[in-house]
PDB file of N, CA, C and O in Angstrom:
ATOM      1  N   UNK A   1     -48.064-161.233 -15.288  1.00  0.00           N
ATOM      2  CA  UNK A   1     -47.553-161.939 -16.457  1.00  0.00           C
ATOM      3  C   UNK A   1     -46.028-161.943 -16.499  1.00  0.00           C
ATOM      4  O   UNK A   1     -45.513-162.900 -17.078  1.00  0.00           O
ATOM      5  N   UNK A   2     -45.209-160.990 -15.957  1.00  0.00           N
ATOM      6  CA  UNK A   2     -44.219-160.532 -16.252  1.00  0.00           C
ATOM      7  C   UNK A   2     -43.740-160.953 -14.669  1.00  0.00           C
ATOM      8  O   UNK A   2     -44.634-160.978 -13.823  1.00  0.00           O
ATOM      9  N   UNK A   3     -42.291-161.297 -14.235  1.00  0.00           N
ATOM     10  CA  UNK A   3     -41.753-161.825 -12.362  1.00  0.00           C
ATOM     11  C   UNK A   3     -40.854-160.369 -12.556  1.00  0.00           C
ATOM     12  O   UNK A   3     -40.378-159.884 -13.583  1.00  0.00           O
ATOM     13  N   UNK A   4     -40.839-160.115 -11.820  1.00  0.00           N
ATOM     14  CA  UNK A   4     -39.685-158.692 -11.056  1.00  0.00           C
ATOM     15  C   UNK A   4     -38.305-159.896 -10.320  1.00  0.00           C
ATOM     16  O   UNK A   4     -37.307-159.568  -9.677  1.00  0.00           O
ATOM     17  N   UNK A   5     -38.689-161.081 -10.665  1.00  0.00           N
ATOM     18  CA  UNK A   5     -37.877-162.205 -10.054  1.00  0.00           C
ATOM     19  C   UNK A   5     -36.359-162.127 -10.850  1.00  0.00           C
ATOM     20  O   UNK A   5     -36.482-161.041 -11.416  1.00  0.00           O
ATOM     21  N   UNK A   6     -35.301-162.525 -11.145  1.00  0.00           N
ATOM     22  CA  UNK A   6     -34.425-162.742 -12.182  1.00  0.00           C
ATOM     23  C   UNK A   6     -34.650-164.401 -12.428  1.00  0.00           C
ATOM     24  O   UNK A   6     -34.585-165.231 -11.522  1.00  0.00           O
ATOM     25  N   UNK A   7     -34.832-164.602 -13.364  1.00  0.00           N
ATOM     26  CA  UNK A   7     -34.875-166.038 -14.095  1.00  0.00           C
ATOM     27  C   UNK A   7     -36.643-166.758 -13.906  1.00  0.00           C
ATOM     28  O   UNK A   7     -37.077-167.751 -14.491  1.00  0.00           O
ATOM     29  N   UNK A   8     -37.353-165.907 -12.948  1.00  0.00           N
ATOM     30  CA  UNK A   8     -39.265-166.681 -12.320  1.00  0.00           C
ATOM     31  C   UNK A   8     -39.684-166.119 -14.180  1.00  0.00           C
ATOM     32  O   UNK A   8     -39.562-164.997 -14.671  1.00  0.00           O
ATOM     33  N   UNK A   9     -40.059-167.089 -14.663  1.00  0.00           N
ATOM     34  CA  UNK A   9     -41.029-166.874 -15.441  1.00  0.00           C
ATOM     35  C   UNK A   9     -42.248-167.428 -15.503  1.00  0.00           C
ATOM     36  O   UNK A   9     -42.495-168.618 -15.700  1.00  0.00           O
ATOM     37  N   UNK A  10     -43.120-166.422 -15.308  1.00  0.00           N
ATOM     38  CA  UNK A  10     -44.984-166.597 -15.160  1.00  0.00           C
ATOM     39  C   UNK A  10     -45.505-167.010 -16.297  1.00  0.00           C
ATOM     40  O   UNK A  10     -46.023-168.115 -16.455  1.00  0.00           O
ATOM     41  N   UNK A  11     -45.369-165.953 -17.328  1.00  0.00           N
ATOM     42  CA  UNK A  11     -45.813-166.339 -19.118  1.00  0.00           C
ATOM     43  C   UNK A  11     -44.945-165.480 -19.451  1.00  0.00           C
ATOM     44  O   UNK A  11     -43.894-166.105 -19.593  1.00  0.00           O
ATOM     45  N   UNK A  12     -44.786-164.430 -19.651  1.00  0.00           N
ATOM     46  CA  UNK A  12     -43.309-163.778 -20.758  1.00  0.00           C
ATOM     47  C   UNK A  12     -42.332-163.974 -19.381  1.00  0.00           C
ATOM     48  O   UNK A  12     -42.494-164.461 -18.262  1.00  0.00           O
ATOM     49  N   UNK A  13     -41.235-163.317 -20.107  1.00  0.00           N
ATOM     50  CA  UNK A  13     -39.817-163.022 -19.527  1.00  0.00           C
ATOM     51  C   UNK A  13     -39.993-162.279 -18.395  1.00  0.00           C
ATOM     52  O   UNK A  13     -40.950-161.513 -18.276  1.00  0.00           O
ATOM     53  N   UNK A  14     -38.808-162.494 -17.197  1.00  0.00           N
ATOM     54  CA  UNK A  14     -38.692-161.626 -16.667  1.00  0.00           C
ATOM     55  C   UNK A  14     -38.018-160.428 -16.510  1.00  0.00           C
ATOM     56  O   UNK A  14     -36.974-160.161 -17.106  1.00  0.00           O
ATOM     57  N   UNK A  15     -38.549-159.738 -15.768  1.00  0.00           N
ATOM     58  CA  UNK A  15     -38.650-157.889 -16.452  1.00  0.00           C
ATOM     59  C   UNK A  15     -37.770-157.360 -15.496  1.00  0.00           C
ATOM     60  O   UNK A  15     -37.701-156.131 -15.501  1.00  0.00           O
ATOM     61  N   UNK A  16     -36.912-158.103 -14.477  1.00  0.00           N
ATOM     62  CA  UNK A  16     -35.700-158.203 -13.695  1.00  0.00           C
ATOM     63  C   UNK A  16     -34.609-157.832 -14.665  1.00  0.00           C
ATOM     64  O   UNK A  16     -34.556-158.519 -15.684  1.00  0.00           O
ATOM     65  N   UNK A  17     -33.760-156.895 -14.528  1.00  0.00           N
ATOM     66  CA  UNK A  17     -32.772-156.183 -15.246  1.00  0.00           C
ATOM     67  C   UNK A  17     -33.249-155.752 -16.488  1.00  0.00           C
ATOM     68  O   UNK A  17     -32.325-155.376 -17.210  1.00  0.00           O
ATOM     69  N   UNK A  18     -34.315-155.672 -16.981  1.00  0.00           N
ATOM     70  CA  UNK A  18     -34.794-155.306 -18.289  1.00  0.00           C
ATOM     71  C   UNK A  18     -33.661-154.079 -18.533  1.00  0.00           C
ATOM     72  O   UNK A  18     -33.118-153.995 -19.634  1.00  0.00           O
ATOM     73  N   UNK A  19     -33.414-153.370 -17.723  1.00  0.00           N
ATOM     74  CA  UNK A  19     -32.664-151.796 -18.264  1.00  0.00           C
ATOM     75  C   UNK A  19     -31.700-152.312 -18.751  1.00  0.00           C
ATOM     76  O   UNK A  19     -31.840-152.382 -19.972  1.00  0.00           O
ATOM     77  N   UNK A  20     -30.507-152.834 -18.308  1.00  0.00           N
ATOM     78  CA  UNK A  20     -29.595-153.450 -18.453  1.00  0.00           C
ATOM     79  C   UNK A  20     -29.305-154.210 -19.562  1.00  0.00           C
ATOM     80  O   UNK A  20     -28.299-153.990 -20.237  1.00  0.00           O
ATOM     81  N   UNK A  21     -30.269-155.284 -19.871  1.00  0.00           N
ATOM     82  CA  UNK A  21     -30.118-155.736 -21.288  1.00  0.00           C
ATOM     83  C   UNK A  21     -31.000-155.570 -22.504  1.00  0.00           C
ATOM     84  O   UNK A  21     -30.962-156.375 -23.434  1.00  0.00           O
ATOM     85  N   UNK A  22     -31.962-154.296 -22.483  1.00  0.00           N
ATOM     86  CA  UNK A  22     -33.315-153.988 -23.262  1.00  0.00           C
ATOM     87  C   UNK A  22     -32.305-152.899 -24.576  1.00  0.00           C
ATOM     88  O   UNK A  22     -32.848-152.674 -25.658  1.00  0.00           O
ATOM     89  N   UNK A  23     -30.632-152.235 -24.237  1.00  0.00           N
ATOM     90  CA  UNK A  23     -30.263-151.430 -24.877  1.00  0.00           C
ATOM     91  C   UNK A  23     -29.237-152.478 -25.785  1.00  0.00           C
ATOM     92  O   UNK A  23     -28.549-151.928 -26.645  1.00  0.00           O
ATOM     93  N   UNK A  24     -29.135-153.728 -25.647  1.00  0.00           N
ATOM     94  CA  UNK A  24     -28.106-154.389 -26.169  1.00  0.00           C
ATOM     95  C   UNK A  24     -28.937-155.704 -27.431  1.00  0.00           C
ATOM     96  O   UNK A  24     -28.426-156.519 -28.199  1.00  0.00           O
ATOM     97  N   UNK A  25     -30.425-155.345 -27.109  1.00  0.00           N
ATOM     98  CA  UNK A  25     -31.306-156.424 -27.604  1.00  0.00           C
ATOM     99  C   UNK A  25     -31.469-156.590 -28.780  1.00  0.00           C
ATOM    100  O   UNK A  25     -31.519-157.694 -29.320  1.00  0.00           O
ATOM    101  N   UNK A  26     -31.637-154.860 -29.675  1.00  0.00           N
ATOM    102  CA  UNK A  26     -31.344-154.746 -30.861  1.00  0.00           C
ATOM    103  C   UNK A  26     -30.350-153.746 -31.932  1.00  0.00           C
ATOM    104  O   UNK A  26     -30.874-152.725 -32.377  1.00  0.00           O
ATOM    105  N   UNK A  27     -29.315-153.986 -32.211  1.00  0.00           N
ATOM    106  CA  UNK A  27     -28.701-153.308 -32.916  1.00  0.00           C
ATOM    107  C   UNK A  27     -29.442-152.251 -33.157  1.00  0.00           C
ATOM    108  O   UNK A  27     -30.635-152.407 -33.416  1.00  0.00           O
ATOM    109  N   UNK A  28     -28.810-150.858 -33.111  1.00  0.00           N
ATOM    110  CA  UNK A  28     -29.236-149.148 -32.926  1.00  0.00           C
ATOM    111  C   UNK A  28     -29.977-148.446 -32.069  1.00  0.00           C
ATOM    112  O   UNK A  28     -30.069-147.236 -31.867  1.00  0.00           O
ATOM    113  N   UNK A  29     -30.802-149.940 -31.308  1.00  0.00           N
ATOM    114  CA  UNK A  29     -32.062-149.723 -30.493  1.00  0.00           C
ATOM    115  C   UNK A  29     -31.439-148.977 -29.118  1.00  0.00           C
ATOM    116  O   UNK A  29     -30.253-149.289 -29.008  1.00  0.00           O
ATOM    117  N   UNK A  30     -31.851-148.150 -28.117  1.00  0.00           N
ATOM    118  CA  UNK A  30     -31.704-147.792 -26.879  1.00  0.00           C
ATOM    119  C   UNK A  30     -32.378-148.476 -26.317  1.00  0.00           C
ATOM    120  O   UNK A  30     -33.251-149.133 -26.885  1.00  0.00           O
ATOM    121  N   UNK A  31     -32.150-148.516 -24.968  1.00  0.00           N
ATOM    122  CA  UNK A  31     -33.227-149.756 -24.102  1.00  0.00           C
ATOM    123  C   UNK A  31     -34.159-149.293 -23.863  1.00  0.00           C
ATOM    124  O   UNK A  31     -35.035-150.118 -23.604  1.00  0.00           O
ATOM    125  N   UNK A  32     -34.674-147.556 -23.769  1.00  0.00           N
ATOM    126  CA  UNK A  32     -36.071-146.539 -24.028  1.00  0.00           C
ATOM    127  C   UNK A  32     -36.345-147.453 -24.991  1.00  0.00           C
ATOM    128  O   UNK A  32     -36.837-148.537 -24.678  1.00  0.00           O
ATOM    129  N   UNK A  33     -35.944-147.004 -26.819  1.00  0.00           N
ATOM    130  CA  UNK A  33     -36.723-147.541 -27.652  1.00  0.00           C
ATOM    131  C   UNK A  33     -37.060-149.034 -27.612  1.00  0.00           C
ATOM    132  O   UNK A  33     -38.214-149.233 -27.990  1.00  0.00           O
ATOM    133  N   UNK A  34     -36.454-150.041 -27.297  1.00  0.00           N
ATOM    134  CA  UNK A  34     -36.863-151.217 -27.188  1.00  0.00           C
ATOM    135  C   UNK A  34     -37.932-151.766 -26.525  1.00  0.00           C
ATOM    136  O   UNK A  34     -38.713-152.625 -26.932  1.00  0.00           O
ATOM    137  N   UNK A  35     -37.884-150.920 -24.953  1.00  0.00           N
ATOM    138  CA  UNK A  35     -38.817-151.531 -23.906  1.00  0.00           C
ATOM    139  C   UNK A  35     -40.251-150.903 -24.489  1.00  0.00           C
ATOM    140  O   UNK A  35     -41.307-151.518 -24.345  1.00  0.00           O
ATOM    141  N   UNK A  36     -40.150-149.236 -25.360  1.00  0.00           N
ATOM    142  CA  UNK A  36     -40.841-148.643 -26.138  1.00  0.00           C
ATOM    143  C   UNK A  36     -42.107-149.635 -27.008  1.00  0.00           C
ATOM    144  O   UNK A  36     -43.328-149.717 -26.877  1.00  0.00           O
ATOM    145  N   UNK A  37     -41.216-150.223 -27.823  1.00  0.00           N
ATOM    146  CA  UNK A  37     -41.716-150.825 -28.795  1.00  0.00           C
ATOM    147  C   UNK A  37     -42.079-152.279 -28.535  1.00  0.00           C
ATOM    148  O   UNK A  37     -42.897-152.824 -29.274  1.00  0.00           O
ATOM    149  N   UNK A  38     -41.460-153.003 -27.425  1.00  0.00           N
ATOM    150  CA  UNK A  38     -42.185-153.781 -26.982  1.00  0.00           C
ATOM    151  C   UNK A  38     -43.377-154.346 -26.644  1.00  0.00           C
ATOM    152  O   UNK A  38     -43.902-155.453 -26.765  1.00  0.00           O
ATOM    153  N   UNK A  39     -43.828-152.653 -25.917  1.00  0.00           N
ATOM    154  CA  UNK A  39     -45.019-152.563 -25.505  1.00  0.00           C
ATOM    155  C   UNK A  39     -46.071-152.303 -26.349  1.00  0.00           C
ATOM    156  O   UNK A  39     -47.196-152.686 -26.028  1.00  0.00           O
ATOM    157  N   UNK A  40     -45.822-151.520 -27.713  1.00  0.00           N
ATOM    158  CA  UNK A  40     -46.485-150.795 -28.612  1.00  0.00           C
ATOM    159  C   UNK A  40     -46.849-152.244 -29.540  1.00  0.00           C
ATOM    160  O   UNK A  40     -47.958-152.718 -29.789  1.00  0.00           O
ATOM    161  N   UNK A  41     -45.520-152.729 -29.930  1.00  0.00           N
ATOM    162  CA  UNK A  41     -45.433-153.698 -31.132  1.00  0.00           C
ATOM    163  C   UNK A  41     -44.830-155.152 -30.756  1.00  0.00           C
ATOM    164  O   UNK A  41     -43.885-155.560 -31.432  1.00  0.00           O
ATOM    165  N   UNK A  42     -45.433-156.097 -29.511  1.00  0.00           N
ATOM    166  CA  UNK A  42     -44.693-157.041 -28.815  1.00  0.00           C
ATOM    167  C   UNK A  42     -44.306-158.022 -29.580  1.00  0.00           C
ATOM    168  O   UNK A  42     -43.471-158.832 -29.177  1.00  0.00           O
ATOM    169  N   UNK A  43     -44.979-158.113 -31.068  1.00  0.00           N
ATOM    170  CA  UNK A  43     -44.349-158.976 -32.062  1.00  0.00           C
ATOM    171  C   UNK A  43     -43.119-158.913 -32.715  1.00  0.00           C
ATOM    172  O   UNK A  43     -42.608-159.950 -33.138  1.00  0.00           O
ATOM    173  N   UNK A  44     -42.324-157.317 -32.916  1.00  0.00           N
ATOM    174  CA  UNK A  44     -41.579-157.079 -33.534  1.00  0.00           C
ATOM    175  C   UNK A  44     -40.210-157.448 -32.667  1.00  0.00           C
ATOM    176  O   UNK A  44     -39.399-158.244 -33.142  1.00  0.00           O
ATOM    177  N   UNK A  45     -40.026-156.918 -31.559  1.00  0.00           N
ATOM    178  CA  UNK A  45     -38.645-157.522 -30.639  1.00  0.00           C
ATOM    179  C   UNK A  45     -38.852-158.912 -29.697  1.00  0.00           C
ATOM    180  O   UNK A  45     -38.814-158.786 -28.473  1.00  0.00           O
ATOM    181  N   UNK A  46     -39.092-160.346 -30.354  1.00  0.00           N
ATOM    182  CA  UNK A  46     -39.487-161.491 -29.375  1.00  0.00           C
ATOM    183  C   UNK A  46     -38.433-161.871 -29.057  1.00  0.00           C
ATOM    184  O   UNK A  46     -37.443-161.960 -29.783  1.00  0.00           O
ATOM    185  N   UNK A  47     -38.564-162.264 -27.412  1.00  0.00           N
ATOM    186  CA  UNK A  47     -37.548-163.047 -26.862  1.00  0.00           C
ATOM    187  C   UNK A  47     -37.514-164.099 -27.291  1.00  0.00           C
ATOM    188  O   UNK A  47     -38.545-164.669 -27.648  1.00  0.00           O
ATOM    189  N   UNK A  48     -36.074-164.761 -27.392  1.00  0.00           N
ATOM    190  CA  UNK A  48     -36.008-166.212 -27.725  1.00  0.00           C
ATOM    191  C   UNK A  48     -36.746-167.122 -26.469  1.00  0.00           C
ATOM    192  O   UNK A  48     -36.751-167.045 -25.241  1.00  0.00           O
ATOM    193  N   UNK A  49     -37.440-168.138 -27.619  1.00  0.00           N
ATOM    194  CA  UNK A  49     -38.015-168.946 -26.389  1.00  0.00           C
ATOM    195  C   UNK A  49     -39.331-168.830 -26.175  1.00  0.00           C
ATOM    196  O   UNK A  49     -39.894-169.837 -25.745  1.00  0.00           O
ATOM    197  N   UNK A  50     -40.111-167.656 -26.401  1.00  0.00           N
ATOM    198  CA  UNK A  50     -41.513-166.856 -26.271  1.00  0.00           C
ATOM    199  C   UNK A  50     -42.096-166.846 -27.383  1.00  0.00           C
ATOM    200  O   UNK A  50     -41.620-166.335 -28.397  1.00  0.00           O
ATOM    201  N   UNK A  51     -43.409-167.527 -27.294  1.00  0.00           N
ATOM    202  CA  UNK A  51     -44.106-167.558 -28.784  1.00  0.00           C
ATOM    203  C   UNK A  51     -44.728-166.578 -29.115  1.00  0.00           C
ATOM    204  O   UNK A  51     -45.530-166.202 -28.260  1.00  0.00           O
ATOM    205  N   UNK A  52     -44.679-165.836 -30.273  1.00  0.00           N
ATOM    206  CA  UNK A  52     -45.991-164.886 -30.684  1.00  0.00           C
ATOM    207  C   UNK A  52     -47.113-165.046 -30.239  1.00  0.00           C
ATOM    208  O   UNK A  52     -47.493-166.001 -29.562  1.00  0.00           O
ATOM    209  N   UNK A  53     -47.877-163.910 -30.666  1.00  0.00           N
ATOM    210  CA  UNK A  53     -48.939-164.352 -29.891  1.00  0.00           C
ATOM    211  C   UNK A  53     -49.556-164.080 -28.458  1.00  0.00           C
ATOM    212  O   UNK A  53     -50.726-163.723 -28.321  1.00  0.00           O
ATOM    213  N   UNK A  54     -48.563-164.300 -27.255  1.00  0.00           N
ATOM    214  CA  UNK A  54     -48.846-164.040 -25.967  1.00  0.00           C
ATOM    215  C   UNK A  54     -48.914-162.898 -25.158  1.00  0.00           C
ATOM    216  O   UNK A  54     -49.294-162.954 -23.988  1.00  0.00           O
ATOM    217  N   UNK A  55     -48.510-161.697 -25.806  1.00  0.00           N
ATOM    218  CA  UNK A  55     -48.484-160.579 -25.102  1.00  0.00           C
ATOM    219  C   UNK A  55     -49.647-159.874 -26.408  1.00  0.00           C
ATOM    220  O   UNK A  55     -49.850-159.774 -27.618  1.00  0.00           O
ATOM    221  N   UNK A  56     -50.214-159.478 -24.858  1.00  0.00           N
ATOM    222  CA  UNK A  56     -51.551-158.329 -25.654  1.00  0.00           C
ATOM    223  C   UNK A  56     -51.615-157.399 -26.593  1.00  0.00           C
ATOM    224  O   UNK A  56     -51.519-156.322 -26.005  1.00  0.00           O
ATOM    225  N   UNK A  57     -51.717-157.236 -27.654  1.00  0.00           N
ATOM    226  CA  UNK A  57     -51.548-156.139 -28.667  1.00  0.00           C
ATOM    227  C   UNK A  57     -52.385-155.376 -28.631  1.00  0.00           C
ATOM    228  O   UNK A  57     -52.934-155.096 -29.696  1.00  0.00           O
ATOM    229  N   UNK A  58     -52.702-154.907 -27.739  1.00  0.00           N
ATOM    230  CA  UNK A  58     -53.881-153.383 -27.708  1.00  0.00           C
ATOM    231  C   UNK A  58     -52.800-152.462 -26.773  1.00  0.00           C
ATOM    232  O   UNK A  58     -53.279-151.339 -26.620  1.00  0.00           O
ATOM    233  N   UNK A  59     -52.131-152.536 -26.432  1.00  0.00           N
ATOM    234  CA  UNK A  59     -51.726-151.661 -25.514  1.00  0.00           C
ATOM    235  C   UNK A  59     -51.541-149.937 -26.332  1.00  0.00           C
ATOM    236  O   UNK A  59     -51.675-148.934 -25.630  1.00  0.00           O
ATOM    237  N   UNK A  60     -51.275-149.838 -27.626  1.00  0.00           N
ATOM    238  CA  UNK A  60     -51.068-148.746 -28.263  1.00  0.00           C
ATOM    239  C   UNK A  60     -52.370-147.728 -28.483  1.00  0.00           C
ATOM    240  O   UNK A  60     -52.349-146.530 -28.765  1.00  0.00           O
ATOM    241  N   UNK A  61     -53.687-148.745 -28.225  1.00  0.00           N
ATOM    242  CA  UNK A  61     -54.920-148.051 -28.164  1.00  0.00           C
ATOM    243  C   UNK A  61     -55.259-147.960 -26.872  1.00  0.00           C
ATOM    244  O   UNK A  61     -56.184-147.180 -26.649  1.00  0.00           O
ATOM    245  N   UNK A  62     -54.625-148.720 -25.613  1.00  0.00           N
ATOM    246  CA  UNK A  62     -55.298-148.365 -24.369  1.00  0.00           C
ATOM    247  C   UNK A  62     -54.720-147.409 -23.370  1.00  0.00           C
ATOM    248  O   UNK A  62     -55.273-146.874 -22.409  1.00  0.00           O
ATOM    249  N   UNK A  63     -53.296-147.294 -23.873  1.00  0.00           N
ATOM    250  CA  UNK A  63     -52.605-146.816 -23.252  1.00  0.00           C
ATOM    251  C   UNK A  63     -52.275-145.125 -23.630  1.00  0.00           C
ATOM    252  O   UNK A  63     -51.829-145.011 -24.771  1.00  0.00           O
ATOM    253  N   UNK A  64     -52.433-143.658 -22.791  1.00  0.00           N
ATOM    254  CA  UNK A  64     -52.402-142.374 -23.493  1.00  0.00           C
ATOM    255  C   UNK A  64     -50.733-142.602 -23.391  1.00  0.00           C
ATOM    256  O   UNK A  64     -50.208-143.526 -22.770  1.00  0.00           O
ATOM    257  N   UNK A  65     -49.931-141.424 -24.230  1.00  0.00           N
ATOM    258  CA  UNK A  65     -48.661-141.039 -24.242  1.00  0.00           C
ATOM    259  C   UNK A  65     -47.956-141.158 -23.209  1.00  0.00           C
ATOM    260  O   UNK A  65     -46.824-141.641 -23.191  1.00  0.00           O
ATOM    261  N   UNK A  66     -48.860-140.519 -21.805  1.00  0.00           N
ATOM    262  CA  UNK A  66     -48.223-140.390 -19.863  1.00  0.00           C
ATOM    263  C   UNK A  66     -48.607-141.417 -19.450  1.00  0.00           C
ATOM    264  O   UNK A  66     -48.019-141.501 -18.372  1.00  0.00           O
ATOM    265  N   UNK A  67     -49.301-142.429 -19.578  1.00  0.00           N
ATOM    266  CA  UNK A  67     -49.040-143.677 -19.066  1.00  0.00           C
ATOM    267  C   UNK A  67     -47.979-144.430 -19.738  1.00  0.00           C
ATOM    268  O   UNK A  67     -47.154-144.978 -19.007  1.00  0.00           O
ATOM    269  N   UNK A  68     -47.866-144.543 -20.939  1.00  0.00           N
ATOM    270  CA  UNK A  68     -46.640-145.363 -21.901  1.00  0.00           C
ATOM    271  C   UNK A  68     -45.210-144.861 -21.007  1.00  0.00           C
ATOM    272  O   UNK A  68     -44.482-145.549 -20.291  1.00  0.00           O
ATOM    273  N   UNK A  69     -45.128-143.433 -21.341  1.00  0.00           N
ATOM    274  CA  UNK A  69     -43.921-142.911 -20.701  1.00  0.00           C
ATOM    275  C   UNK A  69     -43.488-143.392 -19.063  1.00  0.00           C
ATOM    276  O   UNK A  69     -42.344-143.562 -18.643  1.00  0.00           O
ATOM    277  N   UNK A  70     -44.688-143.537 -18.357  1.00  0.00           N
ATOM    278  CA  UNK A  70     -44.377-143.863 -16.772  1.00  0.00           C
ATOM    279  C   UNK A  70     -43.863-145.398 -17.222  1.00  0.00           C
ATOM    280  O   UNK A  70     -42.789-145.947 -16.980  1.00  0.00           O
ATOM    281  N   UNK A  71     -44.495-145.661 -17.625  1.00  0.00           N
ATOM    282  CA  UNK A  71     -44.475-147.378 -17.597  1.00  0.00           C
ATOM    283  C   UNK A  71     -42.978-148.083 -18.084  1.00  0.00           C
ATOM    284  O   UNK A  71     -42.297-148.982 -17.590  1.00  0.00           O
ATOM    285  N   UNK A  72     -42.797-147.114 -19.448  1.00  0.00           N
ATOM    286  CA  UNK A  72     -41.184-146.975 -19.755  1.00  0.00           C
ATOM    287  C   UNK A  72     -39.986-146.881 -18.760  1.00  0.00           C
ATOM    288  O   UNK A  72     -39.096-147.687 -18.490  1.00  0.00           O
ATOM    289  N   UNK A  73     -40.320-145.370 -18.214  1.00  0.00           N
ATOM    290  CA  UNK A  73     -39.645-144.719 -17.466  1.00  0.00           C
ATOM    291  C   UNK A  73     -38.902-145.683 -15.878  1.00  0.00           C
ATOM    292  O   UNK A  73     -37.776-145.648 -15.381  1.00  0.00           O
ATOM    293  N   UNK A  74     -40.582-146.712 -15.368  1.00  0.00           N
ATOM    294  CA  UNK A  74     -40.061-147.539 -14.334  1.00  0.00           C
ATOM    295  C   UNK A  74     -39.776-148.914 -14.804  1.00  0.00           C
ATOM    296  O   UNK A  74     -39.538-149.865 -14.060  1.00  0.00           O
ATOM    297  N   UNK A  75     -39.820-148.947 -16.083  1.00  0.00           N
ATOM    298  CA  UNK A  75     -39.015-149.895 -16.553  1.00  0.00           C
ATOM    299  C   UNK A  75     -37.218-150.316 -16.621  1.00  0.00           C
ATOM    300  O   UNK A  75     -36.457-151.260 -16.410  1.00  0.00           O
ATOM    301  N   UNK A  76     -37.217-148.632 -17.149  1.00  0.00           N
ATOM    302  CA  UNK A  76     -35.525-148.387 -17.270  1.00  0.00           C
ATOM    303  C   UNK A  76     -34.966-148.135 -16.096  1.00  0.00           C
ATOM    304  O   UNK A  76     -33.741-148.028 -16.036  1.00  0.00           O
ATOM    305  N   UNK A  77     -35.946-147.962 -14.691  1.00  0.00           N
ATOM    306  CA  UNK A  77     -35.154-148.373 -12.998  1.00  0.00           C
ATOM    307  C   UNK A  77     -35.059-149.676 -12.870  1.00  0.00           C
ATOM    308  O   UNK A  77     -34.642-150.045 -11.772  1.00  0.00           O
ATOM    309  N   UNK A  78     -35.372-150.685 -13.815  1.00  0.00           N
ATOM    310  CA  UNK A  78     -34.708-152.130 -12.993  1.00  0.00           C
ATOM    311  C   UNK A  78     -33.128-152.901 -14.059  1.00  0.00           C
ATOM    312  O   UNK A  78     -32.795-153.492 -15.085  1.00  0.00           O
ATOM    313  N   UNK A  79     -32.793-152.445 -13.127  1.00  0.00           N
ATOM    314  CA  UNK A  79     -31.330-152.494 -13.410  1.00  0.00           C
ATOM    315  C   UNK A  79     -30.896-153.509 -13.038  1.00  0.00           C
ATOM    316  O   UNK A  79     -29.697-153.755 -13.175  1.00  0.00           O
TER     317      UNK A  79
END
């Protein structure tokens, strides 16, 4: 769903430099908490351009604490 491409978009954004601009996305936010809450709450931080709606909202029930954290964690390596 997501291109490791810079600019390939499949259906959401691409997740190419996410580290880089995930800490500047929302005022107070760190790019942890953002990419965080993305995943938890994909309605609350939408990219411009991306309709509600398209990213799965179960992830907060499917996902335990050590998977969220890995998933975070190799998020904030693409720089």
């Amino acid at each position: 769903c997501h291109s490791l491409t810079p600019d390939e978009v499949i259906v959401g954004p691409s997740m190419a430099g996410i580290a880089s601009r995930a800490g500047s996305r929302v005022p107070g936010q760190s790019a942890e908490e953002y990419i965080r809450e993305s995943i938890l709450n994909p309605e609350a931080p939408l990219v411009e351009g991306f309709p509600s709606g398209t990213m799965p909202q179960v992830w907060s029930a499917e996902l335990s604490d050590e998977q969220l954290n890995q998933i975070v964690a190799y998020l904030l390596t693409l720089k």
